[in-house]
Each structure stands twice: as structure tokens, then as C-alpha cells.
N, CA, C and O atoms as CSV, one atom per row, in Angstrom:
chain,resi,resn,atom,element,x,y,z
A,1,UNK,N,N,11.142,21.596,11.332
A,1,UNK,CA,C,11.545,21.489,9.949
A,1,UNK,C,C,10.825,20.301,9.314
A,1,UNK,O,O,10.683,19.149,9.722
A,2,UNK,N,N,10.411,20.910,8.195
A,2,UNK,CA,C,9.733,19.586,7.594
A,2,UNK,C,C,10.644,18.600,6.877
A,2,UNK,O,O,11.366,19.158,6.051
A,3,UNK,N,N,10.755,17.696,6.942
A,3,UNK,CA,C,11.076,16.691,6.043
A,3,UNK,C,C,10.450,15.512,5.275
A,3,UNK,O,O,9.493,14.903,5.752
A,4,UNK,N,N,11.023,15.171,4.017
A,4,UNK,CA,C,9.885,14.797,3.020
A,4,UNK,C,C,10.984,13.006,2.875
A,4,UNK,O,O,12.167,12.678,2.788
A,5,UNK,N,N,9.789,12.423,2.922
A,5,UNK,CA,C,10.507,10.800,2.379
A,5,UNK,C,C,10.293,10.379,1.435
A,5,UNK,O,O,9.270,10.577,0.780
A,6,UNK,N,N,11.481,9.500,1.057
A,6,UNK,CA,C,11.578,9.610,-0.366
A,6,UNK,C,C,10.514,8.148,-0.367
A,6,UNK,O,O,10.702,7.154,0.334
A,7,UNK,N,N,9.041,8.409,-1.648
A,7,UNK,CA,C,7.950,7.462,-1.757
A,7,UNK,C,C,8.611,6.262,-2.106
A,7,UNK,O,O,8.234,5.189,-1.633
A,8,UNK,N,N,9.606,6.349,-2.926
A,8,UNK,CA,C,10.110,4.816,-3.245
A,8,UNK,C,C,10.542,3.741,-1.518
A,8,UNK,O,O,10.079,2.640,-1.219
A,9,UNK,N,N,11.119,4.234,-1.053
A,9,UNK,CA,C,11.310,3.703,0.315
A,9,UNK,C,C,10.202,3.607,1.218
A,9,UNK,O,O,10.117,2.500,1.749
A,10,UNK,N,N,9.429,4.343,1.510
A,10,UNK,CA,C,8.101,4.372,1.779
A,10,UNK,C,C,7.355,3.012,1.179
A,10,UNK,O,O,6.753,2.135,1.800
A,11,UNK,N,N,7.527,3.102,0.205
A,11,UNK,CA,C,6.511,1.893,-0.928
A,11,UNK,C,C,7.409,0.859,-0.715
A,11,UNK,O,O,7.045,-0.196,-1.235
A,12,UNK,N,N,8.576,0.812,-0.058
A,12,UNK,CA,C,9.336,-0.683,0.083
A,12,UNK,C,C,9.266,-0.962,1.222
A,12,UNK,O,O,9.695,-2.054,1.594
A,13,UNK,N,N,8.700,-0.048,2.134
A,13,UNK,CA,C,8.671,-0.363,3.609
A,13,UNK,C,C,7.017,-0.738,3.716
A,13,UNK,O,O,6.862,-1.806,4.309
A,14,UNK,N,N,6.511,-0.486,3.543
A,14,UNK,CA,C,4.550,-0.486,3.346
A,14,UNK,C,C,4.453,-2.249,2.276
A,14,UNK,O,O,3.860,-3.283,2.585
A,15,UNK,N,N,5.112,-2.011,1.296
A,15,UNK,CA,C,4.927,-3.327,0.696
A,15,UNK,C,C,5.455,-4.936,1.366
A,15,UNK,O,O,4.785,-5.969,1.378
A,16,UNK,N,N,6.636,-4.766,1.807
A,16,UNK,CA,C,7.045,-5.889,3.510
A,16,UNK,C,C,5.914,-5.991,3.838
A,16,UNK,O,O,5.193,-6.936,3.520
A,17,UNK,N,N,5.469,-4.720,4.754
A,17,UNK,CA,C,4.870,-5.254,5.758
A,17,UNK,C,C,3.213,-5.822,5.177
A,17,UNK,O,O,2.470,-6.766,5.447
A,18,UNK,N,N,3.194,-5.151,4.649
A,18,UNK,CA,C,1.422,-5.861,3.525
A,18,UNK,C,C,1.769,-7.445,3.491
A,18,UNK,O,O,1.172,-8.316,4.124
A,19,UNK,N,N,3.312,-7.696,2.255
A,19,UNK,CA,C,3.534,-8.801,2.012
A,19,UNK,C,C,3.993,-9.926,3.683
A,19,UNK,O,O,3.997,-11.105,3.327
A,20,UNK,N,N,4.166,-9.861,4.465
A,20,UNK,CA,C,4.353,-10.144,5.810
A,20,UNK,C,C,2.653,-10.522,6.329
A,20,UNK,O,O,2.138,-11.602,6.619
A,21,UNK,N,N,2.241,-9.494,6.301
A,21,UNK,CA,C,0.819,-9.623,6.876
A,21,UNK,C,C,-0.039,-10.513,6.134
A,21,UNK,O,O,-1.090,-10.950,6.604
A,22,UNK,N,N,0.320,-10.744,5.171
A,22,UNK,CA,C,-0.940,-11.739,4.263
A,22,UNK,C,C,-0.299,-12.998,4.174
A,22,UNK,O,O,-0.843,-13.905,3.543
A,23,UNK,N,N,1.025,-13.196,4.849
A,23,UNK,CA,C,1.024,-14.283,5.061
A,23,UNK,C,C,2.119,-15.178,3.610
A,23,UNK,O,O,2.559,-16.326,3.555
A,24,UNK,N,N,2.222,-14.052,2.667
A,24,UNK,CA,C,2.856,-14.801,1.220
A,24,UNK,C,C,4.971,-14.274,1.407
A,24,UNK,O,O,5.694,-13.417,1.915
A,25,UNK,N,N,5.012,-15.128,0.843
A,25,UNK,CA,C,6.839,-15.454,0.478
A,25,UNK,C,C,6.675,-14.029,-0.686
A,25,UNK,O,O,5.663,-13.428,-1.046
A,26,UNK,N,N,7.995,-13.853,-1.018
A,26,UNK,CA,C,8.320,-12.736,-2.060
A,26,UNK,C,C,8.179,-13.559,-3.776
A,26,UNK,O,O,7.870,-13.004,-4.830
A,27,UNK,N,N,8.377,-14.388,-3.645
A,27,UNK,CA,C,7.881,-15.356,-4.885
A,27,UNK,C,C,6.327,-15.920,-5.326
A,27,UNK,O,O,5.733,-15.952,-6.404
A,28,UNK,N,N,5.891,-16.453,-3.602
A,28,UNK,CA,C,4.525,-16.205,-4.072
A,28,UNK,C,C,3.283,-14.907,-4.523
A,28,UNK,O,O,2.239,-14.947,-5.174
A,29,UNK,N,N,4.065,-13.754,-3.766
A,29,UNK,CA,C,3.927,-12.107,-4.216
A,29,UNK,C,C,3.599,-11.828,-5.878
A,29,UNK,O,O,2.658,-11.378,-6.532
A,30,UNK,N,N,4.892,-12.350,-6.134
A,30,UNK,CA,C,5.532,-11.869,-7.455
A,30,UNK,C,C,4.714,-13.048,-8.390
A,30,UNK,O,O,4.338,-12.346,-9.329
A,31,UNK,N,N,4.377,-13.993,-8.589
A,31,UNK,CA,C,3.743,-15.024,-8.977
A,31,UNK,C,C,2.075,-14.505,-9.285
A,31,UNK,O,O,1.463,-14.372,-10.345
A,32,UNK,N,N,1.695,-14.300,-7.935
A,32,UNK,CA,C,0.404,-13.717,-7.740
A,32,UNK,C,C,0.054,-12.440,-8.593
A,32,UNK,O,O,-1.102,-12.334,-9.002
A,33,UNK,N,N,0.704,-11.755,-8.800
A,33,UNK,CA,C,0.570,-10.554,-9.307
A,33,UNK,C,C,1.429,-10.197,-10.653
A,33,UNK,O,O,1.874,-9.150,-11.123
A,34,UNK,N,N,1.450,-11.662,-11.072
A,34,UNK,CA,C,1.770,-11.602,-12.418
A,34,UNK,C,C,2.670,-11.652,-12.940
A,34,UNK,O,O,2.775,-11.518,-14.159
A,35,UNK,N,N,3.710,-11.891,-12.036
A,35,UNK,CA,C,5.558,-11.300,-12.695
A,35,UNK,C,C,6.113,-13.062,-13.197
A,35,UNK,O,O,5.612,-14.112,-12.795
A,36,UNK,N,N,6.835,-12.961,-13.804
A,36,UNK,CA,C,7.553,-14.378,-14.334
A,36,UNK,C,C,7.778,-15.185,-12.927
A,36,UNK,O,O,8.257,-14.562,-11.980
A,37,UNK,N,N,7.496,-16.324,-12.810
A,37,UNK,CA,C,7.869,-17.259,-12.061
A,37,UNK,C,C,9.329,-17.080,-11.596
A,37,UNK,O,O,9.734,-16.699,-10.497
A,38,UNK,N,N,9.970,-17.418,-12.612
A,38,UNK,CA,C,11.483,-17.122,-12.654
A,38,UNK,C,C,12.233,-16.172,-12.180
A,38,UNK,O,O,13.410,-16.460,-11.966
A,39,UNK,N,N,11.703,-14.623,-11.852
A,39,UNK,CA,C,11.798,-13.632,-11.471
A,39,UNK,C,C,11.517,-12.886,-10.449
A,39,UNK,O,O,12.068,-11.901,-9.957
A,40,UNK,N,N,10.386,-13.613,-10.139
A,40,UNK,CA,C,9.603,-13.351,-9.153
A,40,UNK,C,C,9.540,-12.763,-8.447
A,40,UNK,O,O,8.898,-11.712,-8.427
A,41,UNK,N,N,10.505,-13.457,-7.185
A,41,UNK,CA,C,10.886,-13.674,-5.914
A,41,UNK,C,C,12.352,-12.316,-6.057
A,41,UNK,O,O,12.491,-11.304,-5.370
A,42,UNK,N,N,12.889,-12.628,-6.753
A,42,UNK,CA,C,13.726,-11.191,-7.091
A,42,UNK,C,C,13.527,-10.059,-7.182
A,42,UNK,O,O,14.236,-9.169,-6.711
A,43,UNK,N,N,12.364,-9.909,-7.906
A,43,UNK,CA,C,11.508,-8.354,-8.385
A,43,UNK,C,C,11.151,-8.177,-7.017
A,43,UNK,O,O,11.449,-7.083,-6.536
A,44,UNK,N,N,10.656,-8.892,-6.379
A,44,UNK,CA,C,9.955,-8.188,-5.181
A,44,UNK,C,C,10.783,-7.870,-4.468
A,44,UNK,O,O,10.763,-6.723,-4.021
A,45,UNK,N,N,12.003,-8.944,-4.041
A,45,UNK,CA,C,13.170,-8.461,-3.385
A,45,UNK,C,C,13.708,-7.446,-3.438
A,45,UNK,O,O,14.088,-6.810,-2.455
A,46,UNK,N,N,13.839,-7.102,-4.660
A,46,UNK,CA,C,14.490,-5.470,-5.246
A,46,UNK,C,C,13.208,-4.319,-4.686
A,46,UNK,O,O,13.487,-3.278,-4.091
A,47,UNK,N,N,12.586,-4.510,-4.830
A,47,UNK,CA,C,11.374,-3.489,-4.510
A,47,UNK,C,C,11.295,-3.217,-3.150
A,47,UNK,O,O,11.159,-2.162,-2.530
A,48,UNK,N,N,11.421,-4.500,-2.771
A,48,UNK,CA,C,11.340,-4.066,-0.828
A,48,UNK,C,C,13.135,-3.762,-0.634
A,48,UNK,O,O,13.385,-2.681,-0.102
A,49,UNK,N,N,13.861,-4.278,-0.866
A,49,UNK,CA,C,14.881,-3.740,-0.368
A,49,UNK,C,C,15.037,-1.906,-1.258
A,49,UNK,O,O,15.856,-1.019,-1.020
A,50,UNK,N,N,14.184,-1.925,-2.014
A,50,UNK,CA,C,13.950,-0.102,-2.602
A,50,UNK,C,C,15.775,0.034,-3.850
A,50,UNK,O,O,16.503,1.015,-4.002
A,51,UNK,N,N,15.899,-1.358,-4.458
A,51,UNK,CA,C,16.559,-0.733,-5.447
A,51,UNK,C,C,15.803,-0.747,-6.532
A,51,UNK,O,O,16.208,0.182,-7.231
A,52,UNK,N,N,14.891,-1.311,-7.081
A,52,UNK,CA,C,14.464,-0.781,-7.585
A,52,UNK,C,C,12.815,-0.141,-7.533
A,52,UNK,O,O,12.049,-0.613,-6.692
A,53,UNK,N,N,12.343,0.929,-8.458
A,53,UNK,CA,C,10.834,1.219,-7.975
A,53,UNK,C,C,10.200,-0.118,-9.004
A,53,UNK,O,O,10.822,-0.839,-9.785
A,54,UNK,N,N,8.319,-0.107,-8.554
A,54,UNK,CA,C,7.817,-1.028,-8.971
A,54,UNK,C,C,6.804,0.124,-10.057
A,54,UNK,O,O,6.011,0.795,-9.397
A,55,UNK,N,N,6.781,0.340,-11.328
A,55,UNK,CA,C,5.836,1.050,-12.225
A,55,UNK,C,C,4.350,1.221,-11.248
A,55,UNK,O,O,4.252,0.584,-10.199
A,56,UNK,N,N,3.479,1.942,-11.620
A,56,UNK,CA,C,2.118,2.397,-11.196
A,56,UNK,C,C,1.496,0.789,-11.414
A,56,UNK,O,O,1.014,0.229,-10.429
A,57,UNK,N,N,1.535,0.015,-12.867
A,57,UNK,CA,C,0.822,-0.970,-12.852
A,57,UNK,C,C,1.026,-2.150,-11.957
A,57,UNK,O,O,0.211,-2.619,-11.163
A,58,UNK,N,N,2.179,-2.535,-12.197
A,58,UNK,CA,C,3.147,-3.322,-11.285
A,58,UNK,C,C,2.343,-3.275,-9.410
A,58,UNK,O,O,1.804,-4.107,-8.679
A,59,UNK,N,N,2.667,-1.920,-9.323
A,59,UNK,CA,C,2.633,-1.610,-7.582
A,59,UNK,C,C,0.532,-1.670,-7.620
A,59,UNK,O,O,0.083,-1.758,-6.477
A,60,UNK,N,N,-0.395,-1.637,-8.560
A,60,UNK,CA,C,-1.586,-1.575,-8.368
A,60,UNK,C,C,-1.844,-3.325,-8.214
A,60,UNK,O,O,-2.503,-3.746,-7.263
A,61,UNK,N,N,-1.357,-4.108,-9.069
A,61,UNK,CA,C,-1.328,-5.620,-8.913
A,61,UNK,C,C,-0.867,-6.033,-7.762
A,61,UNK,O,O,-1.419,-6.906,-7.092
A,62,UNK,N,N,0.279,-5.381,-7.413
A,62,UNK,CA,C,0.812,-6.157,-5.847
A,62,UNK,C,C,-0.531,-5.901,-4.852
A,62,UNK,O,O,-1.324,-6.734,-4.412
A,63,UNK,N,N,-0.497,-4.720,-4.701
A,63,UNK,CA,C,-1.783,-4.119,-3.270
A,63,UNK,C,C,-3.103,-4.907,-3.892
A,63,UNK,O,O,-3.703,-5.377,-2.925
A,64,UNK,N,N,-3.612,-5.151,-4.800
A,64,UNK,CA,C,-4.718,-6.185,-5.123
A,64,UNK,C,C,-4.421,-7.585,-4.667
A,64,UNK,O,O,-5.246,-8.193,-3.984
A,65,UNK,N,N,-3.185,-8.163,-5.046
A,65,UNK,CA,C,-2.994,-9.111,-4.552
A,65,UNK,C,C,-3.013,-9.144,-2.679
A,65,UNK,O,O,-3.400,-10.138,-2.064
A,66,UNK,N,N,-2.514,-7.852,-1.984
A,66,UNK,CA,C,-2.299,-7.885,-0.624
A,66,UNK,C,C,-3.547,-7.636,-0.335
A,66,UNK,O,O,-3.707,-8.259,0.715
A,67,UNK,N,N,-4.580,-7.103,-0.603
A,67,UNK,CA,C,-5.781,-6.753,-0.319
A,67,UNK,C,C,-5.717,-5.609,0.300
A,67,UNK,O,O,-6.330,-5.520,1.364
A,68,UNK,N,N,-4.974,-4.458,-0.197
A,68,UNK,CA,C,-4.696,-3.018,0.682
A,68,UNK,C,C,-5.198,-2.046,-0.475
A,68,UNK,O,O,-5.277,-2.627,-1.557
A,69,UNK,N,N,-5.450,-1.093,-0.491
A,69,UNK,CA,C,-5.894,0.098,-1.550
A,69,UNK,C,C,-4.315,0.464,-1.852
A,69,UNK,O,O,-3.509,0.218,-0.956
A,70,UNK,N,N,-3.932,0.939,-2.863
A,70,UNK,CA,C,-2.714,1.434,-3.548
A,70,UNK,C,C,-2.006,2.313,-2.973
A,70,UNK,O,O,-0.780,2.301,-2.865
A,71,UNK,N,N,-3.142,3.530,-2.375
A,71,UNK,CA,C,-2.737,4.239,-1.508
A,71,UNK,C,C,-2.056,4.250,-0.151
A,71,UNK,O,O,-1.313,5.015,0.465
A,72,UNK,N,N,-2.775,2.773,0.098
A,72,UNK,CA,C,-1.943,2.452,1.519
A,72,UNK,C,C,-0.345,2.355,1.327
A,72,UNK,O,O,0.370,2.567,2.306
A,73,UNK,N,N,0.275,2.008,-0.036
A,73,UNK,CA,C,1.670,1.136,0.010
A,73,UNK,C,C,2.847,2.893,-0.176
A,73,UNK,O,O,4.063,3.052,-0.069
A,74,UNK,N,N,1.570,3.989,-0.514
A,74,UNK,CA,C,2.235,5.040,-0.702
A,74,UNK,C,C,2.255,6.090,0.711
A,74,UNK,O,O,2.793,7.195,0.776
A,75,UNK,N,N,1.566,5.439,1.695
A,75,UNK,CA,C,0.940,6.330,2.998
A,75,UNK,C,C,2.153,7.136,3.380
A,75,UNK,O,O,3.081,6.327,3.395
A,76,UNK,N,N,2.497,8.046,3.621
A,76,UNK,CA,C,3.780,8.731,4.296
A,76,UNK,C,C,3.991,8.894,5.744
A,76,UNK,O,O,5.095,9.261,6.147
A,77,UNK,N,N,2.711,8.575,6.829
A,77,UNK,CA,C,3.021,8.109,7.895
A,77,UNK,C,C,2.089,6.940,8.244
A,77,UNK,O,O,1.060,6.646,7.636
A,78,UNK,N,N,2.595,6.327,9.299
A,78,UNK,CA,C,1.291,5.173,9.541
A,78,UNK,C,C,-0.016,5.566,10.324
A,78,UNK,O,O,-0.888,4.712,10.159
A,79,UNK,N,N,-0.323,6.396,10.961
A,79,UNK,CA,C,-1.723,7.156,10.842
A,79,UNK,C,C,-2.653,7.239,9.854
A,79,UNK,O,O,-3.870,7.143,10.012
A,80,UNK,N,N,-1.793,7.502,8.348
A,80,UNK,CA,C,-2.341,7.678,7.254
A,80,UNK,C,C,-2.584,6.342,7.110
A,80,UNK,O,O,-3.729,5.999,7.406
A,81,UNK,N,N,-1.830,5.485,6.736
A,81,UNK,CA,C,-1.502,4.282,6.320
A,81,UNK,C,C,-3.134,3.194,6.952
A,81,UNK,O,O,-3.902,2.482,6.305
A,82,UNK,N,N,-3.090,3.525,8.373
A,82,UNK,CA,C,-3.425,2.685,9.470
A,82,UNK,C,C,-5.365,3.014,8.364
A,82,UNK,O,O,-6.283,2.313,7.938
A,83,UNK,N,N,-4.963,4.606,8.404
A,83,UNK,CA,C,-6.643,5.324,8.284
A,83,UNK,C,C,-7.018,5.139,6.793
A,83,UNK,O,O,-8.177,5.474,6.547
A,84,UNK,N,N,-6.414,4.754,5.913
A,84,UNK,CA,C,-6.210,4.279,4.537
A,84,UNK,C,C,-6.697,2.660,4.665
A,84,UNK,O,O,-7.676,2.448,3.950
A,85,UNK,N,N,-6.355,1.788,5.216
A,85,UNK,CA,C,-6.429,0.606,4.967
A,85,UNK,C,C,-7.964,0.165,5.873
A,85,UNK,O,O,-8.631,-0.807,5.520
A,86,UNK,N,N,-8.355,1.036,7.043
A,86,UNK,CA,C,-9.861,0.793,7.913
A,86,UNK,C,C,-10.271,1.158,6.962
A,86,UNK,O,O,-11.090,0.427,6.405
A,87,UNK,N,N,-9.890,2.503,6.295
A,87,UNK,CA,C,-11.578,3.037,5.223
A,87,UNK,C,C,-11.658,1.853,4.342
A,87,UNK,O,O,-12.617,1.081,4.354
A,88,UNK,N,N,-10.788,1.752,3.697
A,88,UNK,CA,C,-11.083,0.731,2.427
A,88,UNK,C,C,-11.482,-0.636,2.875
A,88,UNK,O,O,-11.147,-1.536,2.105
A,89,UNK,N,N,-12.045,-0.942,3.820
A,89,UNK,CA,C,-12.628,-2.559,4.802
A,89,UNK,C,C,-13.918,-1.967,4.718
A,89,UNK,O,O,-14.669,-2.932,4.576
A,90,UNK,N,N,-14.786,-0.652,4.726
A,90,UNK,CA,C,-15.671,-0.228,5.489
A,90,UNK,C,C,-17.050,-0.427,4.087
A,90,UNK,O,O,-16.465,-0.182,3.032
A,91,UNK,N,N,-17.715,-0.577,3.954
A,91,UNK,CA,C,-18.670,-0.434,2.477
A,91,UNK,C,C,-18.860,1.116,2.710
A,91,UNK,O,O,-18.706,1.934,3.617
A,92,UNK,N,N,-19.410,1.059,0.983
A,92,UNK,CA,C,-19.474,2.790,0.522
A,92,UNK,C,C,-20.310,3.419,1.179
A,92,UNK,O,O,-20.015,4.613,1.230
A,93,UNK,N,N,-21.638,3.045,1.948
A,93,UNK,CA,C,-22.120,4.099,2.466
A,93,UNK,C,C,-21.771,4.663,4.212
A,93,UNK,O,O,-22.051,5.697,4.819
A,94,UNK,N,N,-21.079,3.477,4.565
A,94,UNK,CA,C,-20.249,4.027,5.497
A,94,UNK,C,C,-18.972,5.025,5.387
A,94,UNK,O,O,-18.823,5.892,6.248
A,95,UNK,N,N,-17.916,4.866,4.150
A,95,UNK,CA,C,-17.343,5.662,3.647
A,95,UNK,C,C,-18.069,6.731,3.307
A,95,UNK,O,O,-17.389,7.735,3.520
A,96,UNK,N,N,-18.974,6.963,2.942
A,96,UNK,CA,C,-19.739,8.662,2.661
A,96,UNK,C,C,-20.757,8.822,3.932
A,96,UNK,O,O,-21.771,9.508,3.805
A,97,UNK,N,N,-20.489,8.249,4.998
A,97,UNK,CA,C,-21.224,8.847,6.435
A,97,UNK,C,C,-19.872,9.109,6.947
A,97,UNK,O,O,-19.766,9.795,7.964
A,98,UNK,N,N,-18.945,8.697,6.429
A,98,UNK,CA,C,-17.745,9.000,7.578
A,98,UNK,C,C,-17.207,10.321,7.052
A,98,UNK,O,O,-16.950,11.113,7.958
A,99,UNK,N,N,-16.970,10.764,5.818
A,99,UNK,CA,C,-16.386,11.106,5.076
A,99,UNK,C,C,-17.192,12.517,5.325
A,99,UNK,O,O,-16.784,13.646,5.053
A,100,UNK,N,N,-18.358,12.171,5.873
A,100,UNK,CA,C,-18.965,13.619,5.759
A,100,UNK,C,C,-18.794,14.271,7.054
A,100,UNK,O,O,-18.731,15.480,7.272
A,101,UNK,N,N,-18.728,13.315,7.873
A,101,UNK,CA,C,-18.498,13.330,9.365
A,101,UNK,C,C,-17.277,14.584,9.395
A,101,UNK,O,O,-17.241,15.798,9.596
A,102,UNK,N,N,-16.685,13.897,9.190
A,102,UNK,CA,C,-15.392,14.526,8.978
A,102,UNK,C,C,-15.556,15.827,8.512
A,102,UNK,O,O,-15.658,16.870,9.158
A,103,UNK,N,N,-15.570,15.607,7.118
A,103,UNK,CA,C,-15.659,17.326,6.351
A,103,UNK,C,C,-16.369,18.054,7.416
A,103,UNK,O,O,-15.787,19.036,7.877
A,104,UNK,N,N,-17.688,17.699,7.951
A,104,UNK,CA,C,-18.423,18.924,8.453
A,104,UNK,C,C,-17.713,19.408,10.093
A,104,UNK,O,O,-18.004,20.463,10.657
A,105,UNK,N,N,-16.763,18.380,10.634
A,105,UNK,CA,C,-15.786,18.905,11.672
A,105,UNK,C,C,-14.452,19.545,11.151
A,105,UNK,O,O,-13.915,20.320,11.943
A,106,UNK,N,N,-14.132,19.441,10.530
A,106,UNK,CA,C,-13.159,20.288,9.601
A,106,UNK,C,C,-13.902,21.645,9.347
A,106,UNK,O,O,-13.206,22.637,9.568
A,107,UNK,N,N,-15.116,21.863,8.945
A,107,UNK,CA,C,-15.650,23.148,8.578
A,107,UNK,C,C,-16.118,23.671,9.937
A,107,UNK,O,O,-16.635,24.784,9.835
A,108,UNK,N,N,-16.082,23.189,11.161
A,108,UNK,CA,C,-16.469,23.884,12.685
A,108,UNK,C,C,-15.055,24.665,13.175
A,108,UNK,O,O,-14.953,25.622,13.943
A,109,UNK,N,N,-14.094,23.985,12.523
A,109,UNK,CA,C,-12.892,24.403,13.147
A,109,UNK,C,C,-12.435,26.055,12.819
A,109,UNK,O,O,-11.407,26.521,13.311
């Protein structure tokens, strides 16, 4: 049976661990990426604990600030997640040797 997760929780569980990995507080997060000083550290709190969602612009500033592609904070498993965050380290013409790699084993199958 398939089951589907809900992206907001997803995006609060992916954003921890980004914000964890780079080493920043939930205030310096929220600071960094633009949100009121004053607020900061709250907004993000709410976001990772998933009460509230963070807008498209909001959640594109955080992952700039974490240094992850946007897509990573939305990954739905960590395979994806893991294979989302190597590509985006890799320069573009390695991304379009890999990318083709791929497609043309996908088309053998």
C-alpha cells in the first residue's frame, strides 16, 4: 500500500537536519534568511516543529542559507534527499554526463 507524507512534515524534518548540519541555532537560521531578529528563532521553531508551513519564498531563503537545493528540504525519502543534495555539489557538466548516464540506462531497461 502506498502511502503519501504529508510535505509540510517532510520540510520540518529535512529543514532540522540541514539547520543541524551547518552548524546554525534556529535564530541564527531565521536572521540569516531574513526573518525579524525578534522572531526569528520562533519562525523556525514553528516550522521544524511543522506548526506552521514556511511560504515557497521563505523555504527558498532558508535552503540558500543551508546550502541545499530547495528540493532537498521537500525530498520524500532520503535516497532522494541524499541524491538531490550530491547532484547539486557536482558542476553542470558533470550534472549533464550524469544525467545522461542515467536516462540512457533507463531507456535499456
Amino acid at each position: 500500500m502506498l502511502r503519501f507524507r504529508d510535505p509540510s512534515s517532510i520540510f520540518s524534518r529535512r529543514l532540522r537536519q540541514a539547520r543541524e548540519d551547518a552548524g546554525l541555532s534556529q535564530k541564527e537560521l531565521g536572521i540569516l534568511a531574513g526573518l525579524d531578529p525578534f522572531v526569528a528563532s520562533t519562525r523556525i521553531n514553528r516550522y521544524e516543529q511543522d506548526v506552521h508551513a514556511a511560504d515557497l519564498a521563505t523555504a527558498s531563503r532558508l535552503a540558500k542559507v543551508l546550502g541545499v537545493p530547495l528540493a532537498y528540504l521537500y525530498a520524500d525519502n532520503e535516497r532522494l534527499a541524499r541524491m538531490i543534495k550530491a547532484f547539486s555539489a557536482l558542476s553542470a557538466v558533470e550534472q549533464d554526463r550524469l544525467v545522461k548516464d542515467i536516462e540512457s540506462q533507463s531507456e535499456t531497461k
